[in-house]
C-alpha positions as CSV (number, residue, x, y, z in Angstrom):
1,X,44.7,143.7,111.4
2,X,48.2,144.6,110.5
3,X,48.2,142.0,107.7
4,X,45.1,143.8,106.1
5,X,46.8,147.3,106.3
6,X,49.9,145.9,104.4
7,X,47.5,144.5,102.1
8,X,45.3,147.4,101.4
9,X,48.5,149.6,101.1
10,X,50.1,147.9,99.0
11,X,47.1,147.9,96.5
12,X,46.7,151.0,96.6
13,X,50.6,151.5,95.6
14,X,50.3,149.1,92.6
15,X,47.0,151.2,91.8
16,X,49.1,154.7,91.7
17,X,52.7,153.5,91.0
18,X,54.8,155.3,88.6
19,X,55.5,153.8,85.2
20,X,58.8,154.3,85.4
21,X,58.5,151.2,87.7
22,X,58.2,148.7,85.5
23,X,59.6,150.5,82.1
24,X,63.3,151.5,83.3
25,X,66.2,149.2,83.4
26,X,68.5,151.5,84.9
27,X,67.6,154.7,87.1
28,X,69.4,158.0,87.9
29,X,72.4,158.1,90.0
30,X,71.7,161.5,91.7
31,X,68.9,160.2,94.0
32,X,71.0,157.1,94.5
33,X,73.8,156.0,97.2
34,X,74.9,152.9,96.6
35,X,75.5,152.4,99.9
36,X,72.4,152.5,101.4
37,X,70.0,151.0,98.1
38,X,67.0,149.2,99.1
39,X,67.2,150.4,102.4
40,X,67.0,154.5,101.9
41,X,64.3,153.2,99.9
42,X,62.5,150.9,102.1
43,X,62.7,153.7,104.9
44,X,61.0,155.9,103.0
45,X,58.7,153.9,102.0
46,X,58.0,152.7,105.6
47,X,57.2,156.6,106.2
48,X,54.9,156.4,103.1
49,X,52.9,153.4,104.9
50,X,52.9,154.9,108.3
51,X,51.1,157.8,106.8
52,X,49.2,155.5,104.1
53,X,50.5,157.9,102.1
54,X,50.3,156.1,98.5
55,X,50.2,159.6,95.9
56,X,51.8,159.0,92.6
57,X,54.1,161.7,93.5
58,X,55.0,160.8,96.7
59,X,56.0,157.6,95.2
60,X,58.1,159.5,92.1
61,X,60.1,161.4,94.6
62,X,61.2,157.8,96.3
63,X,65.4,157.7,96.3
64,X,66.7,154.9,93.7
65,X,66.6,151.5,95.0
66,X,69.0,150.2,92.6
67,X,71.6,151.9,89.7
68,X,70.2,148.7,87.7
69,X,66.8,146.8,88.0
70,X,68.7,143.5,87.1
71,X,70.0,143.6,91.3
72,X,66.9,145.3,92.3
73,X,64.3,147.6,92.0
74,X,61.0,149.3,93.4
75,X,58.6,146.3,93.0
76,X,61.4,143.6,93.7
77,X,62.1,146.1,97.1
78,X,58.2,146.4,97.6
79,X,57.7,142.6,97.1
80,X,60.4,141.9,99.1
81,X,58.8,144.9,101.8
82,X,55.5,142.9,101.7
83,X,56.5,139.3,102.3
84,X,58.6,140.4,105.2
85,X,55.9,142.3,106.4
86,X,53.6,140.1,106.2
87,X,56.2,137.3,108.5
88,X,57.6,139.3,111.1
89,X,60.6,139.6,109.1
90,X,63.2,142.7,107.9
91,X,63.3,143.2,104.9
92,X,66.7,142.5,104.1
93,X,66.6,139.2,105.0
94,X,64.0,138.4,102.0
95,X,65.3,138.4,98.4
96,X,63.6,137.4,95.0
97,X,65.3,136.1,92.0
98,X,64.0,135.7,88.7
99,X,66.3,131.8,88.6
100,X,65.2,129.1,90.5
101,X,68.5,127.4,91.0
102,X,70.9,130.5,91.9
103,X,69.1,131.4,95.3
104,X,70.3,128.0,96.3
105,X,73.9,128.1,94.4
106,X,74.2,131.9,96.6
107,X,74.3,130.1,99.8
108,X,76.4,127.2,98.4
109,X,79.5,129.6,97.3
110,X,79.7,131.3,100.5
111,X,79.5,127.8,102.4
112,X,82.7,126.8,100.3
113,X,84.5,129.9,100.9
114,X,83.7,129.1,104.1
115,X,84.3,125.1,104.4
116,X,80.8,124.8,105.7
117,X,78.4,122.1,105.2
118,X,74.8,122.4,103.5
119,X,72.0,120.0,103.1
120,X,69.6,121.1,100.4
121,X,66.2,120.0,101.7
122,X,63.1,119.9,99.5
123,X,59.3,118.5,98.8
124,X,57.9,117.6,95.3
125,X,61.0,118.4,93.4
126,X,63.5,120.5,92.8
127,X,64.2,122.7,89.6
128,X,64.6,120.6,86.1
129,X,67.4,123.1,85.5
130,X,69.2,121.6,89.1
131,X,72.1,119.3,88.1
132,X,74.3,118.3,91.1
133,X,77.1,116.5,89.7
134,X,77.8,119.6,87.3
135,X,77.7,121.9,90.6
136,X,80.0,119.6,92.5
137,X,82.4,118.8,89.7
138,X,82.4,122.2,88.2
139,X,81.6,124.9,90.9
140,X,83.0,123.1,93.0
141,X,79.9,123.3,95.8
142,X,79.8,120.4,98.2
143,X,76.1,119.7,99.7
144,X,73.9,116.5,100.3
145,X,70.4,116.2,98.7
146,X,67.2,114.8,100.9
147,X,64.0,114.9,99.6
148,X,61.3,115.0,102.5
149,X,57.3,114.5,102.8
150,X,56.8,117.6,104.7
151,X,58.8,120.1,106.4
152,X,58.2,118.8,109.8
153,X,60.2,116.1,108.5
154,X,63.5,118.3,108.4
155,X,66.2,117.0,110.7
156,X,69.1,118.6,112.4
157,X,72.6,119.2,110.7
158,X,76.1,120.6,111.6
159,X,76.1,123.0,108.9
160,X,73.4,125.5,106.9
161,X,69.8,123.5,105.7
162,X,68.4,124.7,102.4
163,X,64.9,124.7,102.5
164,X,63.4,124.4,99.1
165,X,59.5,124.1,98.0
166,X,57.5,124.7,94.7
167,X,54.4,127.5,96.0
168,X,51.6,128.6,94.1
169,X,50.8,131.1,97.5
170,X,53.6,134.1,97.6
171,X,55.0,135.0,100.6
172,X,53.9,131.7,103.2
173,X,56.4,130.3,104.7
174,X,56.7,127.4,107.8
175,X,59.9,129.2,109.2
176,X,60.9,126.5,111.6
177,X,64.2,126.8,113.4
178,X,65.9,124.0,112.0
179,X,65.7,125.6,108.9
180,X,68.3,128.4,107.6
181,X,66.9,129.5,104.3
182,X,63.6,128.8,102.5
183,X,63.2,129.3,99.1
184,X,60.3,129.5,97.3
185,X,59.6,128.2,93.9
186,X,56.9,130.0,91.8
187,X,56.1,129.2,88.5
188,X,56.9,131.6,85.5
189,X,57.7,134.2,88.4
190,X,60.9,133.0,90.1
191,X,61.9,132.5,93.7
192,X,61.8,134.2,97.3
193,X,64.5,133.5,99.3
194,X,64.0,134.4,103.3
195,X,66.9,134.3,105.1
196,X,66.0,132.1,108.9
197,X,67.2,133.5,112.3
198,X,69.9,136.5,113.2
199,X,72.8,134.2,112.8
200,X,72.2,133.6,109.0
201,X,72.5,137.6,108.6
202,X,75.7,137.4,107.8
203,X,74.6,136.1,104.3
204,X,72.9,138.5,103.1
205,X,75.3,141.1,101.4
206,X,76.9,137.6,100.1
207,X,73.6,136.7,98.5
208,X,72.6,140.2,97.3
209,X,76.2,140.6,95.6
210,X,75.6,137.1,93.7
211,X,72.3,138.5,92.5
212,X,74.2,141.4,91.5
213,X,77.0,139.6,89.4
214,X,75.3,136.2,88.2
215,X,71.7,136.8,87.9
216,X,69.5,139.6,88.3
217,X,66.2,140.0,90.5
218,X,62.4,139.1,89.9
219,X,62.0,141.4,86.7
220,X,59.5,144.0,87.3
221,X,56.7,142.4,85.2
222,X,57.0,139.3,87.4
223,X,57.4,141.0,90.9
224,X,54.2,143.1,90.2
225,X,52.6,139.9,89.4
226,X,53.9,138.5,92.5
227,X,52.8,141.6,94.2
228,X,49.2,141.6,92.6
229,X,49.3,137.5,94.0
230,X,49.9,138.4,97.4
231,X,46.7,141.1,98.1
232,X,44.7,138.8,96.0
233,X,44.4,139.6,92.5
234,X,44.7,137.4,89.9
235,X,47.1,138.0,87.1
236,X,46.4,137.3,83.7
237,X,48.8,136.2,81.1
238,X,48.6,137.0,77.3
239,X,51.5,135.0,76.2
240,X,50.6,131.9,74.3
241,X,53.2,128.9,73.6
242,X,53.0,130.4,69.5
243,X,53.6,134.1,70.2
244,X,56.8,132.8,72.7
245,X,57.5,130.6,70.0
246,X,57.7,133.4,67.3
247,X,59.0,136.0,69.4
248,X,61.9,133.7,70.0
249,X,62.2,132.7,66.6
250,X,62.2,136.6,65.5
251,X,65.4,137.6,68.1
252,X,66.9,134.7,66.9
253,X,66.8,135.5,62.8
254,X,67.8,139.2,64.0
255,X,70.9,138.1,66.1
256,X,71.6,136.2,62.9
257,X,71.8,138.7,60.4
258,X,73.3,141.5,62.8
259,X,76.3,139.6,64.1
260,X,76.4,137.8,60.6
261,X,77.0,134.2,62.4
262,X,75.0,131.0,62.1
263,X,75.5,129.7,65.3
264,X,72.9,128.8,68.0
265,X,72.0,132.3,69.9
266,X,71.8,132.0,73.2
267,X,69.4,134.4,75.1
268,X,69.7,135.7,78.8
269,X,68.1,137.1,81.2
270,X,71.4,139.9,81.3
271,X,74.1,140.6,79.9
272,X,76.4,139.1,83.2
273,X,73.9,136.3,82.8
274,X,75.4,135.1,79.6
275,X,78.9,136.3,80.6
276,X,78.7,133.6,83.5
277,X,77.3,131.2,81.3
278,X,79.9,131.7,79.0
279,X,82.6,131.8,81.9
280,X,81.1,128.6,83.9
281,X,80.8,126.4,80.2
282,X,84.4,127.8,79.4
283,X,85.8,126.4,82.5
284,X,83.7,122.6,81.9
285,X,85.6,122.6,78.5
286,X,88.7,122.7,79.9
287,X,88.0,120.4,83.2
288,X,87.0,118.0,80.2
289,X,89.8,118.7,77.3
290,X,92.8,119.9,79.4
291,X,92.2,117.7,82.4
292,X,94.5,119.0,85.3
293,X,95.4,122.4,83.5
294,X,95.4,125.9,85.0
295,X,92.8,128.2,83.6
296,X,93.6,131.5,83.3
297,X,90.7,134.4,82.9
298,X,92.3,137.7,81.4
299,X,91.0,140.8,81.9
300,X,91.3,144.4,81.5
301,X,91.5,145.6,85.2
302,X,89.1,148.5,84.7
303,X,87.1,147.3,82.2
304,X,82.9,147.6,83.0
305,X,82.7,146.9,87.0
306,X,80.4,143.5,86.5
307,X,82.9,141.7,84.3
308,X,85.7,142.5,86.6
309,X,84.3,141.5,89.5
310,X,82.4,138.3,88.3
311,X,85.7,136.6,86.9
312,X,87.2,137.0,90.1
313,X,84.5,135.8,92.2
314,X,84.7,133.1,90.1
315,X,88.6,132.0,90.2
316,X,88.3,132.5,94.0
317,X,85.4,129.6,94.2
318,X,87.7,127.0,91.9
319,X,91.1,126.5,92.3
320,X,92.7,125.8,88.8
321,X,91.1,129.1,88.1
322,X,93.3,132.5,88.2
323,X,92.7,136.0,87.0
324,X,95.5,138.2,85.2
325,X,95.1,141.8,84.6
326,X,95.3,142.9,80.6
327,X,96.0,146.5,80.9
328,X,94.7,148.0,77.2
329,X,93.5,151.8,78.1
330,X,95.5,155.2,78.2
331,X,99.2,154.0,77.9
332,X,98.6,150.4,77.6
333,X,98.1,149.1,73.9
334,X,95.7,146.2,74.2
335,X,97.1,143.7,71.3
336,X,100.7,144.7,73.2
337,X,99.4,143.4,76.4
338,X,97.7,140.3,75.0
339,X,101.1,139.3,73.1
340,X,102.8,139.5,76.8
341,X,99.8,137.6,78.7
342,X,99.2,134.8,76.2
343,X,103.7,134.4,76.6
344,X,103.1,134.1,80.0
345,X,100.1,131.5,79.9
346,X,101.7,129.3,76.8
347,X,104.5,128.9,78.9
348,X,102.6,127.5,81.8
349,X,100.9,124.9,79.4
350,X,97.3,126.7,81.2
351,X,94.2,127.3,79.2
352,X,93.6,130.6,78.0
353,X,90.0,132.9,78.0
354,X,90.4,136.5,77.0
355,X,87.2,139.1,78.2
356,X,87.7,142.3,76.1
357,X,85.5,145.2,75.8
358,X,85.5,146.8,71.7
359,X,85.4,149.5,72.3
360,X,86.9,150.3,75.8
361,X,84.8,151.7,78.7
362,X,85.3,154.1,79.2
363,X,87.9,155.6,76.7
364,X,86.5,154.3,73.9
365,X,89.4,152.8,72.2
366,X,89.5,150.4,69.6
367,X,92.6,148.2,69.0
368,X,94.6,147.7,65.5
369,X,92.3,144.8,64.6
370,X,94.5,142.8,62.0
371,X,97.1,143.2,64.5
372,X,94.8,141.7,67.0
373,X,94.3,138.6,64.8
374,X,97.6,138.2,64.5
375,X,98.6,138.0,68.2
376,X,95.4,135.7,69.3
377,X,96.0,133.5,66.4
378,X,100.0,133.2,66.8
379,X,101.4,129.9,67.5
380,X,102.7,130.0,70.8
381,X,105.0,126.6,72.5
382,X,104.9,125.6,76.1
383,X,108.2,125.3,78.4
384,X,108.6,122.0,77.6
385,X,108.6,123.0,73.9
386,X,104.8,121.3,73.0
387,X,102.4,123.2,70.9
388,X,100.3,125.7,74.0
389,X,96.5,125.7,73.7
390,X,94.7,128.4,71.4
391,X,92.8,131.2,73.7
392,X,89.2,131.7,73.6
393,X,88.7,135.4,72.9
394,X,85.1,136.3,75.0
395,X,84.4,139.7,73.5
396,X,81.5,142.1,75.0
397,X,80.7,144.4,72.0
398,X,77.8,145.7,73.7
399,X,79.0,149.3,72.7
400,X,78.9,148.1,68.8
401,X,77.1,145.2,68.8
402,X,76.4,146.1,64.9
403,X,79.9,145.4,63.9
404,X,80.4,142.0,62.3
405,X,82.9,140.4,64.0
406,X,82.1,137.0,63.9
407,X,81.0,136.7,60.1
408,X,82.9,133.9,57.7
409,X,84.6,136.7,56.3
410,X,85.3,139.0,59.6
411,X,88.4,140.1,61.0
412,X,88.3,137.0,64.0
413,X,86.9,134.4,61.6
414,X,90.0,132.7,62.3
415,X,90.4,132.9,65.7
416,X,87.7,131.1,68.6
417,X,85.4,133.6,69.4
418,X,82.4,134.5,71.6
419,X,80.6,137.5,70.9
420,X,77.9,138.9,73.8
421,X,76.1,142.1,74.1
422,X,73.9,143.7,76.7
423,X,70.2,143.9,75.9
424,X,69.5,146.4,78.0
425,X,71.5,148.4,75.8
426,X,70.8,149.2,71.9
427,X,69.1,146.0,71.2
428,X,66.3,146.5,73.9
429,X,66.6,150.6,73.7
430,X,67.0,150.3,77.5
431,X,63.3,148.8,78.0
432,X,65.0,145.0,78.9
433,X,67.8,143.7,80.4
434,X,68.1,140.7,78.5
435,X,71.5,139.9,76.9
436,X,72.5,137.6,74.0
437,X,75.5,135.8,72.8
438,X,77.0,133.8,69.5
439,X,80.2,132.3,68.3
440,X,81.5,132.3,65.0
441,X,82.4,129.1,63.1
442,X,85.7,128.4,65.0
443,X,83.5,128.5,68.3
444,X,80.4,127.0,67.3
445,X,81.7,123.7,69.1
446,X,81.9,125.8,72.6
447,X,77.9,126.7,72.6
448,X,75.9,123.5,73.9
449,X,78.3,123.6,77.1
450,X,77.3,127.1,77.5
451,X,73.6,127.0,76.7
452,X,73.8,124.2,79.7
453,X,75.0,126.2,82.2
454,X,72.7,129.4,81.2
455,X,69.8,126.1,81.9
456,X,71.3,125.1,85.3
457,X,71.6,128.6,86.3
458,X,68.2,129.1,85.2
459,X,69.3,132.4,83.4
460,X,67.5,132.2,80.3
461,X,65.7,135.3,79.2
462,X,62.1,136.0,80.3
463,X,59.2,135.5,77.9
464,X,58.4,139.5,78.1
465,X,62.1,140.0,78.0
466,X,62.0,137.8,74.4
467,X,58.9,140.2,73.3
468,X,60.6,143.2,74.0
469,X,64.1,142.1,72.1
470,X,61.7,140.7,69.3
471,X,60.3,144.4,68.7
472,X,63.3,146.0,69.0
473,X,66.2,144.4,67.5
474,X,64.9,144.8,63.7
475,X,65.8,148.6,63.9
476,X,68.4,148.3,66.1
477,X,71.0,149.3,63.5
478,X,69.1,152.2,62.0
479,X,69.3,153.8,65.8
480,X,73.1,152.8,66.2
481,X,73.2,154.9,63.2
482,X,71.3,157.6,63.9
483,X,72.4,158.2,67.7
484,X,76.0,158.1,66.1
485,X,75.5,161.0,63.9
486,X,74.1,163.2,67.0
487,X,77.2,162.5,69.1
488,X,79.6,163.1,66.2
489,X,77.8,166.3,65.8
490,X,78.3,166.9,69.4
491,X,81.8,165.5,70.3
492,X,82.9,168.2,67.5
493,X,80.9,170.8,68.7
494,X,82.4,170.3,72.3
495,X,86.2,170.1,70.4
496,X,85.1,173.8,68.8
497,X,83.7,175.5,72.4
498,X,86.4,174.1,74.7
499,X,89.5,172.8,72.9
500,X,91.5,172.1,75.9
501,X,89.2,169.2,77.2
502,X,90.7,165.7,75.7
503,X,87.6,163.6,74.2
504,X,87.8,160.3,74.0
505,X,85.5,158.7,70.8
506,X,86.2,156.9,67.6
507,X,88.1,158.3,64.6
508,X,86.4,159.2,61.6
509,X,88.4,156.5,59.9
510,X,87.0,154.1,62.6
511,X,83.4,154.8,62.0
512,X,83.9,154.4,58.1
513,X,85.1,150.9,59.0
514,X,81.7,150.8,61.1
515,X,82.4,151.3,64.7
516,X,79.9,153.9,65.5
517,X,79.3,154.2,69.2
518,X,77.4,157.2,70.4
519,X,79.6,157.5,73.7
520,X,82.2,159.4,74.2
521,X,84.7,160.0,77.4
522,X,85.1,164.0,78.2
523,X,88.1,164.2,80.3
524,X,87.8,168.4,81.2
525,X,90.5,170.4,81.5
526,X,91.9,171.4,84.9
527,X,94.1,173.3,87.1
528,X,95.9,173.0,90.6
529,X,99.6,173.0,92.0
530,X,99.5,169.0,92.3
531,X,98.8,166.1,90.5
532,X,95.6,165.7,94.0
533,X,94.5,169.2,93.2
534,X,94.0,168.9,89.5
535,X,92.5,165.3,90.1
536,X,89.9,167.5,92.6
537,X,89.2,170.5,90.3
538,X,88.7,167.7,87.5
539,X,86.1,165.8,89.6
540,X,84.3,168.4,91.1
541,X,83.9,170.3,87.0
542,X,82.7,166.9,86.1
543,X,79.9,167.0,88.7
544,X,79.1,170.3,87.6
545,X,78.7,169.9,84.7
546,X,76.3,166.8,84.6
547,X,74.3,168.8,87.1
548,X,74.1,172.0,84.9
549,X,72.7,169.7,81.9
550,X,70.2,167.5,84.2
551,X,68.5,170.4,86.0
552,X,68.7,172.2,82.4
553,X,67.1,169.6,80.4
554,X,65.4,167.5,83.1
555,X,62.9,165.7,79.9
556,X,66.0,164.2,78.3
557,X,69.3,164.9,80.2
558,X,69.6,162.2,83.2
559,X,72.6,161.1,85.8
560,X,72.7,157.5,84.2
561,X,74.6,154.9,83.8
562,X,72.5,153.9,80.6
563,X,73.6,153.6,76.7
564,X,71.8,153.0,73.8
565,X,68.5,154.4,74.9
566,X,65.4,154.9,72.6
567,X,65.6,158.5,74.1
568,X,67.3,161.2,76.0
569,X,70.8,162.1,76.8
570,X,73.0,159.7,79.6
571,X,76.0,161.4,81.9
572,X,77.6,159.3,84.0
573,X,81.3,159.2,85.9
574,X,82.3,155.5,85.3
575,X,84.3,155.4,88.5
576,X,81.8,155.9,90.4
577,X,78.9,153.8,88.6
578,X,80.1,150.8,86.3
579,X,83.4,150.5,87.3
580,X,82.0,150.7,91.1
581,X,84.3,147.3,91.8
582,X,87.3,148.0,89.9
583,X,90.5,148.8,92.3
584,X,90.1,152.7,93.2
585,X,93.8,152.7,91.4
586,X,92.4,151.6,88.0
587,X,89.0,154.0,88.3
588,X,89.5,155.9,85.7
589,X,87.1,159.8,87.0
590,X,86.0,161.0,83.5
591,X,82.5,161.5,82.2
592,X,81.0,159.4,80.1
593,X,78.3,160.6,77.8
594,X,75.5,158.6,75.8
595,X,73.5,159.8,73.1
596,X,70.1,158.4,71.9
597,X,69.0,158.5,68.2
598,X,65.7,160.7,69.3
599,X,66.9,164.0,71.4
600,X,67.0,168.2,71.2
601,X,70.9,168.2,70.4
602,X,70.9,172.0,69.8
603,X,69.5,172.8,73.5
604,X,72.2,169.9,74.5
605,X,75.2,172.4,72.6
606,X,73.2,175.7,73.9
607,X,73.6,174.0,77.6
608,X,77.2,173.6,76.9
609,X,77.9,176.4,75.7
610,X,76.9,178.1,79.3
611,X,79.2,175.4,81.0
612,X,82.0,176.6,78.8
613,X,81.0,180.1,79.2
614,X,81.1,179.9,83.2
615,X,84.4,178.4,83.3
């Protein structure tokens, strides 16, 4: 009986579900507390089903399950609802992925950091993508492999057993007690992961935070195909192997011409899905040319959240890896900083990979660029006098991922570079998360190493994700243009109503060389006795502000952490959102406003104008 009322409700939700539910890639901060995503969520949901309650707009006014639907959203959360449901589970301890292979590689990193033993246990087979002497020699994972008739057939081990199976069913599971997590493998769709008995609980902010950093969830297109699997539908698919074939082949020729580079283009499923790809086939380089070498990752400290956070989750899994800060906003001049950190690493004779944002989040800054040629490519000499190794410079230029950097000609044409971008950004229009990444000629050498590891993490894009890139990238640079001109228009509007606030945003001389972002850093004036009450005044006008301009212009103003939109107006407070990981000392509590090519600019200034006008 119960089994039929989850069932039935949850047909009736896919009947009246929002679109919003399977268009957004990010969702508004304001019904959202990071703390408590999925779960306020789930609980009001829950409420929803007691009172089989399924209303389109009881469902709209549901808080935010995730800031980004690459950890999570409502269909994932539903899905995941469903299938616990359904096996006398919580929901927390159930958790979809759009990889095959990183469900599995979530339960390995946790078992190293904490010298535990795993057996990975499977029927059939296991993914094509899973290569275990790469994970072992690499990632450094220890686990044995045993392949097994049926599940019965599971024995008992001093450590944590990894169930795996390829389903066509969603959501059946043989949860027997020698088993601590099953993980399901379904075709085109991605995996389930249910996490087996109380004491395994302790994995699962482990798990969900690898999700978050490595890979993303079941997209929503797949999770409502799940979804429609599990009460019985059938699900259709219109893709055929030609149009995949020529969608691909269409983001590919547009990568091509907008980054000017002819290397292979590697597509992924995020943007942190090719930054660990590019990270993890990095680090196999050097293990293979600079056997026994440090390897040193070099970041900005309070650059976007995900970067930060995924390069150190990463040095604390593999030993010759470190992490050193690069401090390049406010004060810090970023080509300065690199000059001092590649000193430091030449002298240790370690291998060097720089992750830089162009511009900086959030202040927008873009470094003297010759001058940053000069200090990546300057010959640098070891201790011991020998010649040091060359740095990789990994640059996310998802905020002007129209500026040529790479091309034979470009300003880094000399120096080994990776370019990536976020897809969910301009080259989607905020409709896919998918990301993308190239080298230039210096590079091209690094990209079959990297396209493995995007494989064996099974991070590749989507096929819808492909689709949606293939009809949006070719006017991708017409709306970078056009969504600069509105936030020029409006970063000098704000400098003419309310001098005294600082705004962060490229120069007119920086545009002209083709850096034209349309987001800008508004750091509001403030006043107060201390240092703590200005910082308090500051932060609390911030919040005011945002919420004058989203209950103002509700149709297009949004609390979002979003850029690069098709539509609409973003306001976010970095701190707070993207840089949610970054040491509280390096937050950095300014807003952070996005523009979209396609939005009512004057009603944006006449809003302002009341801001500055109750002040």
């Amino acid at each position: 009986m119960k089994e039929n009322n989850v069932l039935s409700y949850i047909k009736d939700v896919l009947e009246n579900m929002p679109t919003d539910w399977l268009n957004l890639t990010t969702h508004r901060l304001d019904i959202y507390n990071e703390q408590l995503a999925k779960v306020e969520f789930l609980e009001q949901f829950e409420n929803l089903y007691e009172s089989k309650n399924s209303d389109t707009s009881a469902l709209n006014a549901l808080p935010t399950a995730y800031d980004y639907i690459r950890l999570g959203h409502p269909l994932s959360s539903i899905l995941e609802w469903g299938v616990a449901k359904l096996n006398n589970l919580k929901p927390d301890n159930v958790i979809s992925f759009s990889s095959k292979t990183v469900p599995v590689l979530a339960v390995l990193r946790k078992n190293l950091l904490d010298k535990k033993s795993t057996q990975i246990v499977y029927t059939g087979d296991l993914p094509d993508a899973f290569d275990a002497e790469t994970l072992q020699r690499v990632y450094g994972y220890n686990f044995e492999l045993k392949q097994v008739e049926r599940i019965q057939d599971v024995s008992e081990f001093n450590g944590s057993t990894v169930f795996v199976s390829q389903q066509d069913e969603i959501g059946v599971f043989d949860l027997s007690p020698s088993i601590d997590f099953y993980i399901s493998l379904h075709a085109h769709l991605g995996s389930i992961l249910v996490v087996n008995g109380e004491q395994n609980e302790q994995y699962i902010p482990e798990i969900q935070h690898v999700r978050r950093r490595e890979t993303i969830a079941m997209t929503p297109a797949n999770s409502l195909s799940a979804l429609q699997l599990l009460v019985g539908k059938t699900t259709s698919t219109t893709d055929t192997r030609s149009n995949v074939e020529a969608n691909k082949a269409s983001v590919v020729d547009s990568i091509h011409k907008i980054t000017a580079t002819k290397s292979k283009a590697l597509i992924g499923s995020s943007g942190l899905s090719i930054q660990y790809a590019i990270m993890m086939g990095l680090i196999d380089d050097a293990l293979n040319k600079h056997k026994g070498k440090a390897i040193k990752i070099i970041v900005p400290p309070n650059c976007y959240g995900g970067t930060n956070d995924q390069a150190r989750r990463v040095a604390a899994c593999i030993d010759i890896v470190e992490v050193m800060d690069l401090p390049v906003d406010g004060d810090n001049d970023m080509v300065q900083s690199i000059d001092i950190v590649l000193e430091k690493v030449a002298k240790a004779d370690a291998v060097p990979y720089i992750i830089a944002e162009i511009p900086t989040n959030p202040r927008v800054e873009v470094p003297d660029l010759e001058k940053l040629r000069d200090v990546l490519g300057k010959a640098r000499k070891t201790a011991t006098g020998e010649d040091a190794i060359d740095p990789v410079f990994i640059l996310d230029q998802t905020f002007c991922p129209n500026v040529q950097f790479l091309s034979k000609d470009g300003i880094l044409s000399s120096i080994r570079t990776i370019s990536y971008a976020s897809g969910s950004k301009f080259p989607s229009g905020g409709k896919s998360t998918a990301g993308y990444c190239v080298a230039n000629e210096k590079a091209e050498n690094l990209m079959p190493v990297i396209e493995m590891h995007l494989k064996l993490c099974d991070n590749e894009a989507t096929n819808l994700q492909i689709e949606i890139l293939a009809e949006q990238l070719p006017s991708m640079n017409q709306r970078i243009k056009d969504a600069y001109k509105n936030t020029r228009e409006f970063v000098n509007f704000i400098k003419d109503t309310l001098p005294e606030a600082k705004i962060n945003f490229v120069s007119e001389e920086l545009a002209e060389e083709g850096f034209t972002p349309s987001v800008f850093s508004l750091d509001l004036p403030t006043k107060g006795d201390t240092p703590e009450e200005r910082e308090i005044y500051k932060r609390a006008l911030n919040d005011k502000l945002i919420n004058l301009m989203i209950t103002e212009i509700p149709g297009e103003s949004k609390y979002c952490v979003s850029y690069g939109q098709l539509k609409g107006c973003y306001w976010t407070i970095p701190a707070t959102s993207t840089q949610g990981t970054t040491k509280e000392d390096d937050k950095d509590y300014i807003a952070r406003v996005a523009l979209s090519p396609d939005m009512d600019l004057e009603l944006h200034k006449k809003v302002f104008m009341k801001f500055v006008e109750q002040l």
